[in-house]
C-alpha positions as CSV (number, residue, x, y, z in Angstrom):
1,X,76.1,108.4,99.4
2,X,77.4,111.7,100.5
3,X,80.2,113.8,98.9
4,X,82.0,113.0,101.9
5,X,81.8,109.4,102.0
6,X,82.6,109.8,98.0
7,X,85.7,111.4,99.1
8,X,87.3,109.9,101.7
9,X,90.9,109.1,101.8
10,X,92.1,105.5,100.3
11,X,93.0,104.5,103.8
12,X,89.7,105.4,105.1
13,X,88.0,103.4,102.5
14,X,90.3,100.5,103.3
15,X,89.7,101.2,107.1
16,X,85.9,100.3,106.3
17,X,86.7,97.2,104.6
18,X,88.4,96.2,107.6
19,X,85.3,96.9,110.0
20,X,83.1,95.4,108.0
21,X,85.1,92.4,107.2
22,X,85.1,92.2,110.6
23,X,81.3,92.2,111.5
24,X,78.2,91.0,110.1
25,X,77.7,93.2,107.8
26,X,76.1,92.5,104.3
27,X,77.9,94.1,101.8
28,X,79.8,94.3,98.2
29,X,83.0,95.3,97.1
30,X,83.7,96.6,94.2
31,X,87.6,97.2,92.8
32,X,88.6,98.3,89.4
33,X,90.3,94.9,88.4
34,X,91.1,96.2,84.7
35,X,91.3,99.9,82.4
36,X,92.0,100.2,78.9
37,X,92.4,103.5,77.9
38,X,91.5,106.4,79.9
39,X,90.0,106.6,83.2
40,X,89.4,108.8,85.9
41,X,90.9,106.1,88.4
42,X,93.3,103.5,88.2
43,X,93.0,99.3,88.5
44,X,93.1,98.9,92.5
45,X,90.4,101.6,93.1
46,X,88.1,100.5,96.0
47,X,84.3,101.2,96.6
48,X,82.6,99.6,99.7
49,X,78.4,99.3,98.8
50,X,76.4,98.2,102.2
51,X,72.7,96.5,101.6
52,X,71.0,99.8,102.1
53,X,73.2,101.2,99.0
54,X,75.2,103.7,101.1
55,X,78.9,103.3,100.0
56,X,82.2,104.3,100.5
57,X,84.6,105.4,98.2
58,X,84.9,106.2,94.8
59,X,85.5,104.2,91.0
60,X,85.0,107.2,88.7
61,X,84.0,111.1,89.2
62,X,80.8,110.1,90.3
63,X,79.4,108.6,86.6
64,X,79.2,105.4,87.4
65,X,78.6,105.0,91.2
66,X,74.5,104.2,90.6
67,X,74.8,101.8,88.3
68,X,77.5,100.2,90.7
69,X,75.0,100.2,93.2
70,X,72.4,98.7,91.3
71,X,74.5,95.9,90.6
72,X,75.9,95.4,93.4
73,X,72.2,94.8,95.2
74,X,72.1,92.0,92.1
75,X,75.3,90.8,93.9
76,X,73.9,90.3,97.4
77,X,71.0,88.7,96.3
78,X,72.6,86.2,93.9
79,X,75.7,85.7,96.7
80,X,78.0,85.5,93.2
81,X,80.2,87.7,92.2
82,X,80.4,89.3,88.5
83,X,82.7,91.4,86.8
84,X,81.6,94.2,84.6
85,X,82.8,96.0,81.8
86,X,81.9,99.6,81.3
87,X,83.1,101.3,77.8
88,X,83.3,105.0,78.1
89,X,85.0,105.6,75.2
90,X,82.8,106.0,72.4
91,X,81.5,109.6,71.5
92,X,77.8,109.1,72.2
93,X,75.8,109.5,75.3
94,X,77.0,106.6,77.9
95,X,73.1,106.5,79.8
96,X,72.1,110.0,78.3
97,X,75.4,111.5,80.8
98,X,77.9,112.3,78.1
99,X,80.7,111.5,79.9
100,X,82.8,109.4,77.2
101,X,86.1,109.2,79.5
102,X,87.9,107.3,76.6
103,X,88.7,103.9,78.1
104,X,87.2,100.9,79.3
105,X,86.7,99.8,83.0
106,X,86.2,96.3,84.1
107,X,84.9,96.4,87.7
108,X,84.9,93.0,90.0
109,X,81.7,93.0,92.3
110,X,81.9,90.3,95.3
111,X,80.1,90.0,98.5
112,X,82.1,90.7,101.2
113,X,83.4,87.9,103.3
114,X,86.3,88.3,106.2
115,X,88.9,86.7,103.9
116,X,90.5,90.2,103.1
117,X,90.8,90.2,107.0
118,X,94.5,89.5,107.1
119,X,95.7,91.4,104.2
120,X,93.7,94.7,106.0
121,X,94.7,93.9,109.2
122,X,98.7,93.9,108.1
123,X,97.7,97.1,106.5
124,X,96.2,99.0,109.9
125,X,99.4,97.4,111.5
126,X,101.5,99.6,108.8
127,X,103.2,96.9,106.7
128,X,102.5,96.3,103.1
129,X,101.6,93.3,100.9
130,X,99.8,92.3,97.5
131,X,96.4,90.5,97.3
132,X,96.1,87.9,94.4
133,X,92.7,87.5,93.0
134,X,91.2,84.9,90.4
135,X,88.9,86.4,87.9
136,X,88.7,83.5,85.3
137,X,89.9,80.2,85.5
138,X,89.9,77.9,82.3
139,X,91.1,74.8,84.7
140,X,89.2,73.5,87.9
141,X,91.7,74.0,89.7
142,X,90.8,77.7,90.6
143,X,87.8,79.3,91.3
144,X,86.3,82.6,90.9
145,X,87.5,84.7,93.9
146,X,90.0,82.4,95.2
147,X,92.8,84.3,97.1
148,X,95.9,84.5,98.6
149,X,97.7,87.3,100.3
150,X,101.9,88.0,100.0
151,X,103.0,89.5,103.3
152,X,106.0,92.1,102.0
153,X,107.8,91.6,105.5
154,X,107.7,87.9,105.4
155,X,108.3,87.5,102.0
156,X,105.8,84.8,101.9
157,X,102.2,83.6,100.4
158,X,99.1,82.9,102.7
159,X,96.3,80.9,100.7
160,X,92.9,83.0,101.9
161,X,90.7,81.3,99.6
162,X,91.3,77.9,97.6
163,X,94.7,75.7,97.0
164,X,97.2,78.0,95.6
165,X,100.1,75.2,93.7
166,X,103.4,76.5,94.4
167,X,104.6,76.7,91.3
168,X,101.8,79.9,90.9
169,X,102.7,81.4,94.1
170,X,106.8,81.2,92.9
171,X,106.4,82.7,89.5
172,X,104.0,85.5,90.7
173,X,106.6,86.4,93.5
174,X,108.6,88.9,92.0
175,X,105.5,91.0,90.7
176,X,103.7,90.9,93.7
177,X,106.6,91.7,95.6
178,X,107.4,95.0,93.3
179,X,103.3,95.5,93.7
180,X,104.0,95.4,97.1
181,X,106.4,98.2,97.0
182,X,104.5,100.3,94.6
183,X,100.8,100.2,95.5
184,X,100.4,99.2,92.1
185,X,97.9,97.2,90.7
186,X,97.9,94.9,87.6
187,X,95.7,92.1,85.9
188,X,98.1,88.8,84.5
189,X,97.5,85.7,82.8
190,X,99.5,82.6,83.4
191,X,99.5,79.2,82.7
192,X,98.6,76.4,84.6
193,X,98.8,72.8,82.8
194,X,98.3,74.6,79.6
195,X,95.0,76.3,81.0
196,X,94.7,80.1,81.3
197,X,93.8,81.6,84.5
198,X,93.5,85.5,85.0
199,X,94.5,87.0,88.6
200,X,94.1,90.0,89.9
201,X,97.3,91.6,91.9
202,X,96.4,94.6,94.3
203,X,99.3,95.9,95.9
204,X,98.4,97.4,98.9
205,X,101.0,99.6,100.6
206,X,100.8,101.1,104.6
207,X,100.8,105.2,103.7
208,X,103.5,107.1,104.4
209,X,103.9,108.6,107.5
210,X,104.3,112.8,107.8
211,X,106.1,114.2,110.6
212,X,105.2,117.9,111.3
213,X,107.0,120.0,114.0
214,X,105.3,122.9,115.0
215,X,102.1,124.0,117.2
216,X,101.2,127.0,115.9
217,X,97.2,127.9,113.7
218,X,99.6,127.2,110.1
219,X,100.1,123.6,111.4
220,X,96.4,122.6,111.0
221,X,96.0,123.4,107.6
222,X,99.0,121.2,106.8
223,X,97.8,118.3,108.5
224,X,94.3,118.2,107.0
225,X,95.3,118.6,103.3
226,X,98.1,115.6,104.1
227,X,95.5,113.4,106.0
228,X,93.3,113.9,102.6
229,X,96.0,112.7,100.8
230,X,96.5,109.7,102.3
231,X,99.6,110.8,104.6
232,X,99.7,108.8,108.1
233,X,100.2,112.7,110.3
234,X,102.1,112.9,113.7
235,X,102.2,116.6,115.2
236,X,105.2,117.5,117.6
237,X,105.3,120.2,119.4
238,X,108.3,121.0,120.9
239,X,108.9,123.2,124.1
240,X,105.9,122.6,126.4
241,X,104.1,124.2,123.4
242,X,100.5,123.4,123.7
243,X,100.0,119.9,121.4
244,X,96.9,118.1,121.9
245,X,94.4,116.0,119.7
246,X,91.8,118.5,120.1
247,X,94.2,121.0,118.6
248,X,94.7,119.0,115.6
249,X,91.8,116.5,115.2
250,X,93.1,115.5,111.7
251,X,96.6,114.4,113.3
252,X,96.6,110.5,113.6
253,X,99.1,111.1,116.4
254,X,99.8,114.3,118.8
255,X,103.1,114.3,121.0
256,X,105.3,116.4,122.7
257,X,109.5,116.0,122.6
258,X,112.5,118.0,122.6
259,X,114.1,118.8,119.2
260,X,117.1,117.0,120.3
261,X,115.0,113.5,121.0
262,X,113.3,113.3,117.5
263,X,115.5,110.1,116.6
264,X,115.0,108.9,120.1
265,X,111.1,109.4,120.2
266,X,109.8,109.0,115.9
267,X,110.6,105.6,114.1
268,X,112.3,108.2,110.8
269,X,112.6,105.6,107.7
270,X,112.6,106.0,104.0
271,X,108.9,106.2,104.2
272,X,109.0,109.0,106.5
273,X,108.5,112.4,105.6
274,X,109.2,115.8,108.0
275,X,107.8,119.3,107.8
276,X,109.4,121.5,110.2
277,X,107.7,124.8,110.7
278,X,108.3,125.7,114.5
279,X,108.9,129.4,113.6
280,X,111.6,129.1,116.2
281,X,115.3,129.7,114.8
282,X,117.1,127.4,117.8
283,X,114.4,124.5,117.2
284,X,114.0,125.0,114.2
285,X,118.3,124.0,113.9
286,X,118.4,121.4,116.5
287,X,115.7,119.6,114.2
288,X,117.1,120.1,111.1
289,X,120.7,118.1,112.6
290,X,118.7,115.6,114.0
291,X,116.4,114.7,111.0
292,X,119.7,115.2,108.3
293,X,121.6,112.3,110.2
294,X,118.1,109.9,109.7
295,X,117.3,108.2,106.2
296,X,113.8,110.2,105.5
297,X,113.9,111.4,102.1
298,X,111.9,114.9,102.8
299,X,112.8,117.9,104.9
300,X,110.9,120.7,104.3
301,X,111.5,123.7,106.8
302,X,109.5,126.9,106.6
303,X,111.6,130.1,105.9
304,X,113.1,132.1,103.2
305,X,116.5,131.3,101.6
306,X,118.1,134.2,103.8
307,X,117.6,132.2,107.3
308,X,118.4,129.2,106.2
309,X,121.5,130.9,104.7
310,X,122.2,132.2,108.4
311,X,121.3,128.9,110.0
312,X,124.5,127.5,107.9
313,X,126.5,130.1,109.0
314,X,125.7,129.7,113.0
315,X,126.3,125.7,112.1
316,X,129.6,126.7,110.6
317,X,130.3,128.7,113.4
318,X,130.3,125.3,115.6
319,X,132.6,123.7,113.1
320,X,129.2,121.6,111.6
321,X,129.8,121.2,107.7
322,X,126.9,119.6,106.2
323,X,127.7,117.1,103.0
324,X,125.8,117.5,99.8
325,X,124.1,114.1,100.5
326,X,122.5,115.3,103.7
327,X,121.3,118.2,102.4
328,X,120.1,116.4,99.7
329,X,116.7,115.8,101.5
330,X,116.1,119.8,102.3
331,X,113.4,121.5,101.1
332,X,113.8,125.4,101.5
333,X,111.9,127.5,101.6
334,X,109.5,124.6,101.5
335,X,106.1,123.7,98.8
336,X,105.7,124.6,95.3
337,X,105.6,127.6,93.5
338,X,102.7,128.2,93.2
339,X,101.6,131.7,93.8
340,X,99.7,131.7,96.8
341,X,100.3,133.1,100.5
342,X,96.6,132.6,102.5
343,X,97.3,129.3,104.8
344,X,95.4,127.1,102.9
345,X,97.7,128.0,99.6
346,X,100.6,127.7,101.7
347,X,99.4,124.3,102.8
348,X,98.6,123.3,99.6
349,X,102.0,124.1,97.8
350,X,103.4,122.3,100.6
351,X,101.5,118.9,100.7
352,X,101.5,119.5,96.5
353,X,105.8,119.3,97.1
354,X,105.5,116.4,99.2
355,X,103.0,114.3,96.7
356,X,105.5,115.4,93.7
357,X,108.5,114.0,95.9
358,X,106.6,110.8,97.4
359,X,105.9,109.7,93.6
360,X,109.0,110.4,92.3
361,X,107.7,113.6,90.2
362,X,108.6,116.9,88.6
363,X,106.1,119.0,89.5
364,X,104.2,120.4,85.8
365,X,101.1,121.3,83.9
366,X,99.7,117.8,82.7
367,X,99.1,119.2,79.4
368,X,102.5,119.3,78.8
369,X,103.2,115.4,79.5
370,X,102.9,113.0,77.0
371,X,101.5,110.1,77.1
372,X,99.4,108.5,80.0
373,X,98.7,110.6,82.8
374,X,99.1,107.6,85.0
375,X,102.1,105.3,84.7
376,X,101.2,102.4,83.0
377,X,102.5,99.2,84.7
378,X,104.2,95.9,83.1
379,X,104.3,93.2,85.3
380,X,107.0,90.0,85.0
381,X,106.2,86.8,85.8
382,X,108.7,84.0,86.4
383,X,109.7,81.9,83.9
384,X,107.9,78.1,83.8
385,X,110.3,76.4,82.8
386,X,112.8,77.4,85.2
387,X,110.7,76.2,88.4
């Protein structure tokens, strides 16, 4: 496996599922199911492994991926999937590496079979939705691997694999509808005729989609750094400028509008975030009207405090007050502090901004947080007795 293929975006890994899913490929899946402790990745963590032992993807910062491997050819030839515990957190030698990452990682490995088809198809189609897996069943009435998929949109379960009994599906639909929402991931027991069986919810969410105005050689660096990190990019060039794919080969979509259209021509929602950086004062104004008066939680516009102090005062001029709430969403001058002016810095404190603002984060120095680095999650499951 290649450091590229090692690491790809999340949505490129689950865009291989998909194709493979959808052919005859043999291969193996493996997903972080469970961590205790400390770990480089969280439960939800993908790794596609093809017969050959090429994968995609990632579990840990490369210390485990061989031994994945290995088991997952065990996998393919058995046809039976197997979930494995790896404890990292002693301080001796894990296989002579030294890597003692301070938790413990329970990894489900399972040929691949098309029944993730409809929960990764609803995810290429941009909508969202929370696979529930079995991992242990002390009743027959689930299996190992048995599935079913809740479609966030719908509101509703699909069974993909085995009978699901309503009475699961209803106490498990206020988790896997927050899962949904999240992109969280979380392992829960319930009971079923006073029998334990232990499911698996993956919430997986359609990435947000970034917006960047602009045309000009700053754009590109933008839109590669957000396309690694798992941003859905349109570029618009506004103008006549010069937009094309081969311009920006990282953009997932290239088009060109005027500033005044951008509500007419971009689907703006919650989950919708904008850099404008059009270097053009006029454009620059007509977008910023436009994009205040639509629900996306992220404005950034290039510039110092100065010109958007002028660009105010020309609004003002045309008797345009702006409230507090719509300004609420501007970010200006745009990106993080963080001490850096090449175009790659630039791009970096900028998607860095939009990462801190898309989780819900005050940007700091980890080493100054306490407790987890990553949120831990505590899912609630309806109550028994009240179905």
């Amino acid at each position: 496996m290649s450091s590229r293929d090692w690491s790809v975006p999340e949505t490129d890994v689950l865009g291989a599922i998909y194709d493979a899913c959808r052919s005859d490929r043999r291969a193996v899946l493996a997903t972080i199911v469970r961590v205790e402790g400390s770990a480089y990745r969280r439960p939800g963590t993908k790794m596609l492994i093809d017969s050959d032992g090429d994968g995609v993807g990632s579990l840990t910062a490369g210390c485990l991926e061989d031994e994945v491997r290995s088991l997952a050819t065990a996998v393919l030839e058995s046809g039976r999937s197997r979930i494995e515990r790896f404890d990292l957190s002693g301080d001796d030698d894990v296989w002579g590496l030294g890597i003692g990452c301070n938790g413990v990682i329970d990894i489900l490995l399972e040929p691949l079979t098309d029944a993730l088809e409809p929960a990764l198809s609803a995810f290429a189609d941009g909508e969202s939705g929370t696979v529930v897996t079995v991992l242990d069943s002390e009743t027959d009435a689930f299996d190992r691997g048995d599935r079913a998929y809740y479609h966030e949109g719908a509101g509703e379960f699909r069974e993909l694999v085995g009978t699901w009994p309503d009475d699961v599906t209803t106490r498990l639909e206020d988790a896997v509808s927050s899962l949904a929402t999240t992109g969280d991931a979380e392992t829960v027991t319930v009971d079923v005729a006073g029998s334990a069986v232990t499911l698996f919810c993956d919430g997986i969410v359609a990435p947000p989609e970034l917006v960047v105005f602009g045309s000009g050689h700053d754009v590109a660096p933008v839109v590669e750094l957000a396309t690694l990190a798992d941003f859905r990019v349109t570029v618009v060039g506004f103008r006549g400028a010069v937009t094309t794919g081969e311009k920006f080969p990282d953009a997932d979509r290239v088009v060109s509008a005027s500033p005044a259209e951008v509500r007419d021509v971009l689907e703006l929602d919650e989950r919708t975030y904008t850099v404008v950086m059009t270097h053009n004062f006029v454009d620059d104004r007509i977008a910023l009207e436009e994009l205040v008066q639509s629900p996306v939680p992220y404005i950034g516009l290039m510039g110092p405090h100065k010109r958007f102090d002028e660009m105010l005062e020309a609004f003002d001029e045309e008797d345009r007050a702006f409230t507090r709430a719509e300004l609420s969403s501007v970010y200006t001058p745009i990106g993080l502090d963080l001490g850096g002016g090449a175009p790659y810095q630039i791009a970096m404190s900028i998607v860095s901004e939009l990462l801190a603002v898309h989780n819900d984060r005050s940007p700091g120095h980890l080493r100054d947080r306490d407790g987890a680095l990553h949120d831990r999650i505590d899912v609630a499951l309806g109550d028994p007795s009240q179905q």
